[in-house]
PDB file of N, CA, C and O in Angstrom:
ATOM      1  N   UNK A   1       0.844  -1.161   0.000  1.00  0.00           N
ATOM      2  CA  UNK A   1       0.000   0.000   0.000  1.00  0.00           C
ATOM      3  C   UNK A   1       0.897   1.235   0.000  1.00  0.00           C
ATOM      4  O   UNK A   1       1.927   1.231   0.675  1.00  0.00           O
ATOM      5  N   UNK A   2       0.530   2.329  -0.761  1.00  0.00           N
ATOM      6  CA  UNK A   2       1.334   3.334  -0.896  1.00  0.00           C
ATOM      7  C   UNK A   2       0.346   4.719  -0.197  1.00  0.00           C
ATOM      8  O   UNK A   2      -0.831   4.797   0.153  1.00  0.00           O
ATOM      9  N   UNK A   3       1.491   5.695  -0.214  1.00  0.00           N
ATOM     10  CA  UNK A   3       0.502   7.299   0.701  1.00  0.00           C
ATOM     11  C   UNK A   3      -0.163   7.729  -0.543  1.00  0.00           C
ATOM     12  O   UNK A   3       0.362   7.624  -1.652  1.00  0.00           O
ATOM     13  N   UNK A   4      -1.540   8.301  -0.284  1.00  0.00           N
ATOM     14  CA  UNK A   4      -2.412   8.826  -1.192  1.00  0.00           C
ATOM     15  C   UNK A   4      -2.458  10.034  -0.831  1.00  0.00           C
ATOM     16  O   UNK A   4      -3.119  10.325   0.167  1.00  0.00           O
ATOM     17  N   UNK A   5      -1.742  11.056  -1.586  1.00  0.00           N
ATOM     18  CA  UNK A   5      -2.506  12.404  -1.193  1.00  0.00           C
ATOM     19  C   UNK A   5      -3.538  12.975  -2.093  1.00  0.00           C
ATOM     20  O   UNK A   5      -4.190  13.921  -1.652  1.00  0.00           O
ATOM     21  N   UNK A   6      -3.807  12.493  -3.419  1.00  0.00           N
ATOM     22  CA  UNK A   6      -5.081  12.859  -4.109  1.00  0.00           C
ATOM     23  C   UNK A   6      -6.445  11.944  -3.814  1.00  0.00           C
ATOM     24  O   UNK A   6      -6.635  11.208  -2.846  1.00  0.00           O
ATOM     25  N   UNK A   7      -7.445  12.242  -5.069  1.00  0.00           N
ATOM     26  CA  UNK A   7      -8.443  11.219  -4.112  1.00  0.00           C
ATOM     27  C   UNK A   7      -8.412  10.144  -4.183  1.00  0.00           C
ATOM     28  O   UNK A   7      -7.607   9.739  -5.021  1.00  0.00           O
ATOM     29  N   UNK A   8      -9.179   9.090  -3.437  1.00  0.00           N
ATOM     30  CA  UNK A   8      -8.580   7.841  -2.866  1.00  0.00           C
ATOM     31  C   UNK A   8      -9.936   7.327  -3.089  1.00  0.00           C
ATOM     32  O   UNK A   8     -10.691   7.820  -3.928  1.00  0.00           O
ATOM     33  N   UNK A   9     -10.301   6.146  -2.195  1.00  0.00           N
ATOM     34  CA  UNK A   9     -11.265   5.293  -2.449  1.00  0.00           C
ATOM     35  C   UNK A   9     -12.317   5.826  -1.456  1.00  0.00           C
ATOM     36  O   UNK A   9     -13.231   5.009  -1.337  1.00  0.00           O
ATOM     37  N   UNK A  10     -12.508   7.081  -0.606  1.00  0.00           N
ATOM     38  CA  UNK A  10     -13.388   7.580  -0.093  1.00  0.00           C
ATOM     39  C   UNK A  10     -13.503   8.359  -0.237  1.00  0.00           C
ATOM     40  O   UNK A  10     -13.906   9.221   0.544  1.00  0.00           O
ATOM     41  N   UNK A  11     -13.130   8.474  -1.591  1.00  0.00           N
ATOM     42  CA  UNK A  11     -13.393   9.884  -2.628  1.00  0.00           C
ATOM     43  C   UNK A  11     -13.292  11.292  -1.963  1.00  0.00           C
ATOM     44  O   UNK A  11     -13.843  12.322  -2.352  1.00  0.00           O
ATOM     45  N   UNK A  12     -12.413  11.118  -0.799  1.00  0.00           N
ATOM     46  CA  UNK A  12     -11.844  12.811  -0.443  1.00  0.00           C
ATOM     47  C   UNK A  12     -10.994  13.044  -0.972  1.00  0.00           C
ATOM     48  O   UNK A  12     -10.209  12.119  -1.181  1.00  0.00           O
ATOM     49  N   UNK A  13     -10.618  14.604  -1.563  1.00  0.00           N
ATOM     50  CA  UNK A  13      -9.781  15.211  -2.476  1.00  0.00           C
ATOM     51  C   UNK A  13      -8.648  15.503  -1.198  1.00  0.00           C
ATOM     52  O   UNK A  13      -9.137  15.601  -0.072  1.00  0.00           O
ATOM     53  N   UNK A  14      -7.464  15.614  -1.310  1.00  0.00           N
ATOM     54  CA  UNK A  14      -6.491  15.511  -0.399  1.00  0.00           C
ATOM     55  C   UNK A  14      -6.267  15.079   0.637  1.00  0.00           C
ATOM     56  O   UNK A  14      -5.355  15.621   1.261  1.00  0.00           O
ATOM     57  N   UNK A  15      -6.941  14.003   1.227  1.00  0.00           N
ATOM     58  CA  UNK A  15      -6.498  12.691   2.302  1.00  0.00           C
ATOM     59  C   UNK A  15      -5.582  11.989   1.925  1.00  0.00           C
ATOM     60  O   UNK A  15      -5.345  11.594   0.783  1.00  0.00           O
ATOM     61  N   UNK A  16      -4.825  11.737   3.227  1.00  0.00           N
ATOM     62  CA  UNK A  16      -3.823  11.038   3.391  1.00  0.00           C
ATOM     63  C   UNK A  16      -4.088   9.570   4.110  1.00  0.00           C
ATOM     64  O   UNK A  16      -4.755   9.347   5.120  1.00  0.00           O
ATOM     65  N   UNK A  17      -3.412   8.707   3.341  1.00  0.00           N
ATOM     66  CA  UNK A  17      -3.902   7.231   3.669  1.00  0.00           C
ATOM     67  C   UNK A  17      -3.157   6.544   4.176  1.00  0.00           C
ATOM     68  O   UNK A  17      -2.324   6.069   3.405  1.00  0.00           O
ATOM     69  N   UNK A  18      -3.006   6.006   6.098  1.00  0.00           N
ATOM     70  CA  UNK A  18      -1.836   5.360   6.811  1.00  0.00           C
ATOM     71  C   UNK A  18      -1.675   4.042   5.933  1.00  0.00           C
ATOM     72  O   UNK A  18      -2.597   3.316   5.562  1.00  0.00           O
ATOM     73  N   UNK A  19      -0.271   3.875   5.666  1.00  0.00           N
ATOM     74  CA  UNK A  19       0.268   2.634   4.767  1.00  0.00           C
ATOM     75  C   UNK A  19       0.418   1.523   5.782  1.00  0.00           C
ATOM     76  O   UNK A  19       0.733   0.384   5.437  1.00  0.00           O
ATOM     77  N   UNK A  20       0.192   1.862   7.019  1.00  0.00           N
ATOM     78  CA  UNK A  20       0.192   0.382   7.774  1.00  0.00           C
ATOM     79  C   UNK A  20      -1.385  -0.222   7.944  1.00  0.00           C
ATOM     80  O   UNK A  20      -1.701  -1.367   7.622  1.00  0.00           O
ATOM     81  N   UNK A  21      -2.209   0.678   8.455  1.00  0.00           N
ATOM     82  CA  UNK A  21      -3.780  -0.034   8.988  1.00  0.00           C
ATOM     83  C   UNK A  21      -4.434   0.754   8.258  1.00  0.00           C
ATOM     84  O   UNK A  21      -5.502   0.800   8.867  1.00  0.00           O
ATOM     85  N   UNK A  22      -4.582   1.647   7.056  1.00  0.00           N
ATOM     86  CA  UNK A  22      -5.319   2.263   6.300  1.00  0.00           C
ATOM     87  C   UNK A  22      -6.220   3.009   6.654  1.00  0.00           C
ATOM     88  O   UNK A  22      -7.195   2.890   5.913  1.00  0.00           O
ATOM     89  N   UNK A  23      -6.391   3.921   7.657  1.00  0.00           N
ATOM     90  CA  UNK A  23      -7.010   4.826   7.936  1.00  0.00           C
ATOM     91  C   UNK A  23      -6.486   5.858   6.707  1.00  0.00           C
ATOM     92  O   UNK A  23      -5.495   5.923   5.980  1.00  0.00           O
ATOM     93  N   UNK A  24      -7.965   6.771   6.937  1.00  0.00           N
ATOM     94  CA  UNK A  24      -7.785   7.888   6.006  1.00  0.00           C
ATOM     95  C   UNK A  24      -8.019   8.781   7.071  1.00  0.00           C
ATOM     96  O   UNK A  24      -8.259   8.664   8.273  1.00  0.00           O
ATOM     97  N   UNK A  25      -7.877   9.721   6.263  1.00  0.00           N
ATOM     98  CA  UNK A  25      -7.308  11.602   7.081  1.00  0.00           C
ATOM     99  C   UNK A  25      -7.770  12.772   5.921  1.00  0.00           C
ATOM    100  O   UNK A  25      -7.080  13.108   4.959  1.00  0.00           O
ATOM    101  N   UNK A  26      -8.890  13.211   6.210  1.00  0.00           N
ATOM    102  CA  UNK A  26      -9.393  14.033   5.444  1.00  0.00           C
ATOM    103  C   UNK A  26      -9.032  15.313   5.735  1.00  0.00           C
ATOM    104  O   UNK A  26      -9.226  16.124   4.830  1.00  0.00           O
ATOM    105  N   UNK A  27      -8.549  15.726   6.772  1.00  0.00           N
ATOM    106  CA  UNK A  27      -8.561  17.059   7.637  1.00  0.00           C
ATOM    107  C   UNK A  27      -7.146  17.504   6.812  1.00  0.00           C
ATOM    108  O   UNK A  27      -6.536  16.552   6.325  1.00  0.00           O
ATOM    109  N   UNK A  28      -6.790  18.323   6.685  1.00  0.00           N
ATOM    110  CA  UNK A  28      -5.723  18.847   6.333  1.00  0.00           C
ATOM    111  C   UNK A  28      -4.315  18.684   7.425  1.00  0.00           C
ATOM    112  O   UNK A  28      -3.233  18.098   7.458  1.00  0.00           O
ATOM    113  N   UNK A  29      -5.211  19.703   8.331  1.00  0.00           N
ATOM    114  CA  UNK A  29      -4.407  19.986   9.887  1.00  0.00           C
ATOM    115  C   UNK A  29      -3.927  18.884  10.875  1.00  0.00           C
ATOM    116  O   UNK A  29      -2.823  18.817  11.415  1.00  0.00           O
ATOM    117  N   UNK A  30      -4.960  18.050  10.998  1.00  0.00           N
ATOM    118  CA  UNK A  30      -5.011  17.096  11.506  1.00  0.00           C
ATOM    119  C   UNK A  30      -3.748  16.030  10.882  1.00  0.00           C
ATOM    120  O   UNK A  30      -2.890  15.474  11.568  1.00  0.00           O
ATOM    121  N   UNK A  31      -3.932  15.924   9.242  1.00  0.00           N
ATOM    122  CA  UNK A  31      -2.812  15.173   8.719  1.00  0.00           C
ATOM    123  C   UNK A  31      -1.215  15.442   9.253  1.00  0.00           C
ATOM    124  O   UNK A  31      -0.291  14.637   9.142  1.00  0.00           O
ATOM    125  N   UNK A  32      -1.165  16.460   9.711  1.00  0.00           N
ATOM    126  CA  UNK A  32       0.123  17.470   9.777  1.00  0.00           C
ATOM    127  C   UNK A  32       0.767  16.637  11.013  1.00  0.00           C
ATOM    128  O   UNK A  32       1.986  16.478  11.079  1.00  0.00           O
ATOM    129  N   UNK A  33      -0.107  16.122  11.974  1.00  0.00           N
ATOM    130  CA  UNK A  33       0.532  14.967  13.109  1.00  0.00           C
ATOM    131  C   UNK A  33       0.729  13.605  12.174  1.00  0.00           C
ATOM    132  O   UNK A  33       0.751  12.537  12.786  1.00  0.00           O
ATOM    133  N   UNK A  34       0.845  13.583  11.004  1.00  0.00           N
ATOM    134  CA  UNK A  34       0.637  11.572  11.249  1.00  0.00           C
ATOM    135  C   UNK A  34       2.552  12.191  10.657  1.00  0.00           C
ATOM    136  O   UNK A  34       3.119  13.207  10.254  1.00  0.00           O
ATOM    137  N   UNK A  35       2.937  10.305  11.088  1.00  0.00           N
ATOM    138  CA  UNK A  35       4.467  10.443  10.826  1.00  0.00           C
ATOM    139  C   UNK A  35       4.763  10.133   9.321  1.00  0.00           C
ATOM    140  O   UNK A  35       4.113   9.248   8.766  1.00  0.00           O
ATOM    141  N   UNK A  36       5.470  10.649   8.823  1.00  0.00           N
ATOM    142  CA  UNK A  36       6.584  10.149   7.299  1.00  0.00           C
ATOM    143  C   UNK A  36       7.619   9.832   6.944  1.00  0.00           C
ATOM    144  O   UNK A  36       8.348  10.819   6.841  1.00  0.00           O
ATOM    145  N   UNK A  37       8.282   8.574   6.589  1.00  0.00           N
ATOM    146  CA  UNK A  37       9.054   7.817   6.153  1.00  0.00           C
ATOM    147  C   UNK A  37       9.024   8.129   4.903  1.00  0.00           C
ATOM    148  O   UNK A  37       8.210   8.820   4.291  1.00  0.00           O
ATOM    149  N   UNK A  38      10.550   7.238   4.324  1.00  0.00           N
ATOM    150  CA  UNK A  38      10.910   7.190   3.006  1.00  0.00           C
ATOM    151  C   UNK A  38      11.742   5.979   3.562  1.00  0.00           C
ATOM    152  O   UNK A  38      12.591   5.956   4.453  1.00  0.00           O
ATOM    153  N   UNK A  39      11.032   4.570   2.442  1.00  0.00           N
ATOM    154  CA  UNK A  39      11.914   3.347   2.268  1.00  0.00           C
ATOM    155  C   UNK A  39      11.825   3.221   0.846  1.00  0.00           C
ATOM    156  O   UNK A  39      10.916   3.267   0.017  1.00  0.00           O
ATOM    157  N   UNK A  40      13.598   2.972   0.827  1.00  0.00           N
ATOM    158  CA  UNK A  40      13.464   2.189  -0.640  1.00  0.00           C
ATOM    159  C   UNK A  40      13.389   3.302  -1.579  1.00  0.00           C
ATOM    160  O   UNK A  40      13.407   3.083  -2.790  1.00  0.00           O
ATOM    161  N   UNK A  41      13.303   4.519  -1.089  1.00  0.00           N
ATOM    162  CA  UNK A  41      13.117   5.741  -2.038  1.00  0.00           C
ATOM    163  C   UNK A  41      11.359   6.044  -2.391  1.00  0.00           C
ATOM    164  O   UNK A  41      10.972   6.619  -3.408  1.00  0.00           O
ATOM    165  N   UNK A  42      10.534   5.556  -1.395  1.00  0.00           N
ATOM    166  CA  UNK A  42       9.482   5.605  -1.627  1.00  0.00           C
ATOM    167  C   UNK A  42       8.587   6.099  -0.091  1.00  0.00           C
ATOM    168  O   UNK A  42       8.805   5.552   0.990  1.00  0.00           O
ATOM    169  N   UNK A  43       7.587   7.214  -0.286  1.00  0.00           N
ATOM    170  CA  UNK A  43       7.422   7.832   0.774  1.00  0.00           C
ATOM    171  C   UNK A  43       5.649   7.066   1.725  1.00  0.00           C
ATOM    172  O   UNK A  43       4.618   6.604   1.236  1.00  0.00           O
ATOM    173  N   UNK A  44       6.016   7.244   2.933  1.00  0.00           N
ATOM    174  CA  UNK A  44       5.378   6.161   3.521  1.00  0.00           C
ATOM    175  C   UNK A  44       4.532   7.053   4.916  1.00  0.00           C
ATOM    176  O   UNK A  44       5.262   7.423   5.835  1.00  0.00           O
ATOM    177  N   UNK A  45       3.594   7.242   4.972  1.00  0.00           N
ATOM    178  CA  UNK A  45       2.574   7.856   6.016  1.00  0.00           C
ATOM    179  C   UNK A  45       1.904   6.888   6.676  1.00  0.00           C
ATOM    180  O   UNK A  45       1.302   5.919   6.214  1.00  0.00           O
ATOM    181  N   UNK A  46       2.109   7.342   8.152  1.00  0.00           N
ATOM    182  CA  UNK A  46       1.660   6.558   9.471  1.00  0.00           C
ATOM    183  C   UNK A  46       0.957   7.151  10.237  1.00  0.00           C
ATOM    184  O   UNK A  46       1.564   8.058  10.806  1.00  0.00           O
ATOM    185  N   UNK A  47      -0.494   7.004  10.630  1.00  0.00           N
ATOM    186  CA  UNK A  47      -1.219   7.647  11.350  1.00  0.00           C
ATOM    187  C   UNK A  47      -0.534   7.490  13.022  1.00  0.00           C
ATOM    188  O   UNK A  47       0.376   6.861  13.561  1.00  0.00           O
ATOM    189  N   UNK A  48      -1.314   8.215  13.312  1.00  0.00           N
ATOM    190  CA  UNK A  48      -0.810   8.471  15.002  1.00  0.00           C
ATOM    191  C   UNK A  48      -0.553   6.745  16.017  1.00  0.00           C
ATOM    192  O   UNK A  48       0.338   6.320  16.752  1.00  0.00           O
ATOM    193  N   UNK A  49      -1.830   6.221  15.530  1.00  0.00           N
ATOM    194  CA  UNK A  49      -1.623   5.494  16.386  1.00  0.00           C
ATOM    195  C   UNK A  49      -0.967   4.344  16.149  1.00  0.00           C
ATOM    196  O   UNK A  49      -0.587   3.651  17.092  1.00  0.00           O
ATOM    197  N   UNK A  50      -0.726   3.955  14.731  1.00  0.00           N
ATOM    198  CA  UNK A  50       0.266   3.173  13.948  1.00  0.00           C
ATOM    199  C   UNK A  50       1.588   3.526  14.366  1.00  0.00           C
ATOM    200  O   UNK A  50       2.485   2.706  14.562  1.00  0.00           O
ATOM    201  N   UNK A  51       1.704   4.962  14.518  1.00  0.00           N
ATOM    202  CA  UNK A  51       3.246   5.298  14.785  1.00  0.00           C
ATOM    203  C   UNK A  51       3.653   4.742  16.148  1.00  0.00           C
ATOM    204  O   UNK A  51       4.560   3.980  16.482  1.00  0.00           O
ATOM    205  N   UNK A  52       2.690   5.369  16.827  1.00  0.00           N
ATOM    206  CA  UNK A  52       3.037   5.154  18.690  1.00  0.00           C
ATOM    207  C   UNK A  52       3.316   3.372  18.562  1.00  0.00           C
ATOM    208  O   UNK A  52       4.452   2.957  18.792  1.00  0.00           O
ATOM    209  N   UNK A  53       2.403   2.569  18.254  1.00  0.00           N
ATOM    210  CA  UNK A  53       2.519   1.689  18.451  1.00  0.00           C
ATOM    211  C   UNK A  53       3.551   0.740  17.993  1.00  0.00           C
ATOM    212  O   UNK A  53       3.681  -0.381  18.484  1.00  0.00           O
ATOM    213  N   UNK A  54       4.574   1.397  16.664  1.00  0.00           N
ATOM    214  CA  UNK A  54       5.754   0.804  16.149  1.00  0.00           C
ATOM    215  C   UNK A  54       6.462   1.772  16.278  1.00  0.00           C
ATOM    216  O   UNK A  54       6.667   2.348  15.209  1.00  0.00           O
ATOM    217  N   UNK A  55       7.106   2.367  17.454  1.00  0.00           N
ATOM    218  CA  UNK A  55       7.851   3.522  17.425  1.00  0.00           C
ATOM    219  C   UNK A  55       9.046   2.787  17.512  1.00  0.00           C
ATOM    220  O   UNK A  55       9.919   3.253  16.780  1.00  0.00           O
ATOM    221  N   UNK A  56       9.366   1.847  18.123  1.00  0.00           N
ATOM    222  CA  UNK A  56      10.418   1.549  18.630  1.00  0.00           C
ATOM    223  C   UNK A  56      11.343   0.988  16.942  1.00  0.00           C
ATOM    224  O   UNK A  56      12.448   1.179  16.432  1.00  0.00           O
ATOM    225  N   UNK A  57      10.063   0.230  16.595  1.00  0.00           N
ATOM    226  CA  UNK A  57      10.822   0.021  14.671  1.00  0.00           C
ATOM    227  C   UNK A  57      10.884   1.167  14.015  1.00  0.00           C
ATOM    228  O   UNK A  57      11.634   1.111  13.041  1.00  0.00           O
ATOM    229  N   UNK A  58      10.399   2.129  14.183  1.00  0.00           N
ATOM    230  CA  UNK A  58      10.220   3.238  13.229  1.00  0.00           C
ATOM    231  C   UNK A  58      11.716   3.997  13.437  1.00  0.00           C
ATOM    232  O   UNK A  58      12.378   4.474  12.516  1.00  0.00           O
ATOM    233  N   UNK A  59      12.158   3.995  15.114  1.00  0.00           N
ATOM    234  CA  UNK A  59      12.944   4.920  15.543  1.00  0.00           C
ATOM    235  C   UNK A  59      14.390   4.146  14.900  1.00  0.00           C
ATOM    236  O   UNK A  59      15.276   4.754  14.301  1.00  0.00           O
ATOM    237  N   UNK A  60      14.380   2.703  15.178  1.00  0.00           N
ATOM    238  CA  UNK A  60      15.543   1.851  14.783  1.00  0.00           C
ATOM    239  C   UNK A  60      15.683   1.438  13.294  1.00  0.00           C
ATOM    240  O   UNK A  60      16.457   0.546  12.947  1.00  0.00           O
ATOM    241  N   UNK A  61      14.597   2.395  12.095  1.00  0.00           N
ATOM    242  CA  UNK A  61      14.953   2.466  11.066  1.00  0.00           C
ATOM    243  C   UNK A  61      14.328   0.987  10.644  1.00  0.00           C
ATOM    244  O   UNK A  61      14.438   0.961   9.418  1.00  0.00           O
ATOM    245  N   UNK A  62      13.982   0.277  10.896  1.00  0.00           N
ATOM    246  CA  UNK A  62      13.297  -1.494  10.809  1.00  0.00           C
ATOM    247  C   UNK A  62      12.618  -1.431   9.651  1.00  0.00           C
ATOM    248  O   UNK A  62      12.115  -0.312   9.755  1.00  0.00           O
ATOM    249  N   UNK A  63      12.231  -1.892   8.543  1.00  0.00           N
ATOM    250  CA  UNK A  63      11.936  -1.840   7.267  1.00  0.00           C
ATOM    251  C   UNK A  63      10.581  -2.608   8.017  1.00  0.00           C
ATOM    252  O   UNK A  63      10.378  -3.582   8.742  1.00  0.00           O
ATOM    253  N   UNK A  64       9.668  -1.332   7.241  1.00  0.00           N
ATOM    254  CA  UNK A  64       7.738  -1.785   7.883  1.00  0.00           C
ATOM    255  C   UNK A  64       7.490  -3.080   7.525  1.00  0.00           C
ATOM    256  O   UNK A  64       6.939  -3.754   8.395  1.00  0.00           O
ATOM    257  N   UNK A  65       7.789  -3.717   6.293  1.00  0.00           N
ATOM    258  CA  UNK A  65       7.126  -4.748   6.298  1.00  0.00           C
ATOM    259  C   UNK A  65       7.765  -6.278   7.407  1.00  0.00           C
ATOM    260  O   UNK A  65       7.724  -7.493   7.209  1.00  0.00           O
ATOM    261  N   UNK A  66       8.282  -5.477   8.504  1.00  0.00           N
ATOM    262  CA  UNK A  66       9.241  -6.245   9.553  1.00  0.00           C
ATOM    263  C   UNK A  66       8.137  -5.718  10.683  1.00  0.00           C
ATOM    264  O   UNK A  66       8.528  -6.216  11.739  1.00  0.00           O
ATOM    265  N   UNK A  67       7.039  -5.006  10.921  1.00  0.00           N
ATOM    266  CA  UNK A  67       6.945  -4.748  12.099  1.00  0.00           C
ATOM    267  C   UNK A  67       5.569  -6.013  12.455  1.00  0.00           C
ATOM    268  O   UNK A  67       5.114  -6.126  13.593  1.00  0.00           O
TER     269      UNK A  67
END
């Protein structure tokens, strides 16, 4: 799964879509907390609670599809 910032499958125009548990994020502002990665040369958005909950892989660089 990749980050969506155009529209997506709940047809909001600039939501952002967590690449781990797929929540969407319609809010603009709100998006501005979720976290962003780049693996592989490819850019990767994590909602809040995806992050908290793999911080410890996120912080030690752990390639997501490891968490």
């Amino acid at each position: 799964m990749t980050a969506r910032t155009t529209d997506d499958a709940a047809g909001a125009a600039g939501a952002v879509t967590c690449d781990f548990c797929g929540t969407v994020e319609t809010d603009q502002a709100r998006a501005l907390t979720w976290s962003l990665s780049v693996e592989r040369g490819q850019r990767r958005t994590y909602c809040p609670a995806c992050s908290r909950e793999h911080l410890r892989a996120i912080e030690s660089k752990l390639d997501s599809r490891w968490w």
